[in-house]
N, C-alpha and C positions, 0 to 999 in steps of 0.2 A: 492611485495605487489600489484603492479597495475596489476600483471597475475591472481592475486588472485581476483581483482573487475573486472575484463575484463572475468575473466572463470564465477562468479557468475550473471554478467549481461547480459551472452550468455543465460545461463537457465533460469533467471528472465522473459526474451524477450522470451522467446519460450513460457514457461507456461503463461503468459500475452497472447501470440497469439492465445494456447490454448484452453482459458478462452471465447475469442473475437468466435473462432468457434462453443463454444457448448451455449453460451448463444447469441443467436441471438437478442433475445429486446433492441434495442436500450438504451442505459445510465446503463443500469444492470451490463454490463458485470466491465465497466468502476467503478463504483461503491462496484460493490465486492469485485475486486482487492485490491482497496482502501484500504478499511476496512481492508479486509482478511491482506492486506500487512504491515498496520498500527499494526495490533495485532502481528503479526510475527513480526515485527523489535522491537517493544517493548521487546517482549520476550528475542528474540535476543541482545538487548541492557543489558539488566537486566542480562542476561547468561556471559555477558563478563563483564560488571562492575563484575561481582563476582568472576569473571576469571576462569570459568566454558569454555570458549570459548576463545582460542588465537585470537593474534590480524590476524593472518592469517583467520582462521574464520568467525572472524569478518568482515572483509573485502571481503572473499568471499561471505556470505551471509548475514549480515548487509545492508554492503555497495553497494554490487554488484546486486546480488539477488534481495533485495527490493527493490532498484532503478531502475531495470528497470523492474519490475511484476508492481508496483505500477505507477503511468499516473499520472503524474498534468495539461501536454499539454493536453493530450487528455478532461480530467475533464473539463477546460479552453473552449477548443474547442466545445464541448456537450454544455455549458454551454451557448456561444456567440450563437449558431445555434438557442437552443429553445428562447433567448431573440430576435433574429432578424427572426422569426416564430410568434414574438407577446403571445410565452406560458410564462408568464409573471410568471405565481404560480405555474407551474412545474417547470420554471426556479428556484423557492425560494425554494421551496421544494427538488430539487435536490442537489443545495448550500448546504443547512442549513444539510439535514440529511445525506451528503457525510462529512461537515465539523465534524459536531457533534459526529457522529458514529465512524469514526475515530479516534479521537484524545481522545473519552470517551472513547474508546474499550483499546484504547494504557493505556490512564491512569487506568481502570480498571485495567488491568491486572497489571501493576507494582504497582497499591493498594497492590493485593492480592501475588505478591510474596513479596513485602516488608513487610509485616505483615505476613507472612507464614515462617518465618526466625528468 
């Protein structure tokens, strides 16, 4: 099992680095990942609670994959830099639509397959 989170957070890390090359704007790149990785483990989660997806699987791409495609340090880090830059409302606006987007994206979608069932 931990060959299975260690192979899937080799490619997690790669596409995350990626991501960091072709979107060069600063907080974007950080951002999408997010998101994007938030709606992928959701899915991912949803696929193996139904066991549509072994716990090998899961673990490679759950656990390993989205943990490291997906940044909390890095989020953290963006986040401390525009507060001690003094960008006080992009700092909020960053926060709020990395927090909200994410976690609405994840619960969207496990909305729409638990009612698609």
């Amino acid at each position: 099992m931990i060959i299975s989170v260690a192979i899937g957070g080799f490619f997690g890390s790669i596409f995350r680095f990626l991501v960091a090359l072709h979107v060069t704007k600063r907080l974007v790149g950080t951002w999408l990942v997010n998101i994007i990785g938030s709606a992928l483990l959701a899915y991912l989660f949803y696929q193996h609670l139904q066991s549509n997806i072994s716990d090998f699987g899961w673990a490679f791409a759950g656990i390993g994959f989205c943990g490291a495609f997906t940044t909390f340090s890095t989020f953290g880090n963006e986040t401390i830099l525009l507060l001690m830059e003094h960008k006080y409302k992009q700092a909020f606006l960053y926060i709020c639509s990395s927090l909200f987007l994410s976690i609405g994206t994840a619960t969207a979608i496990l909305y729409l397959l638990n009612t698609s069932t």
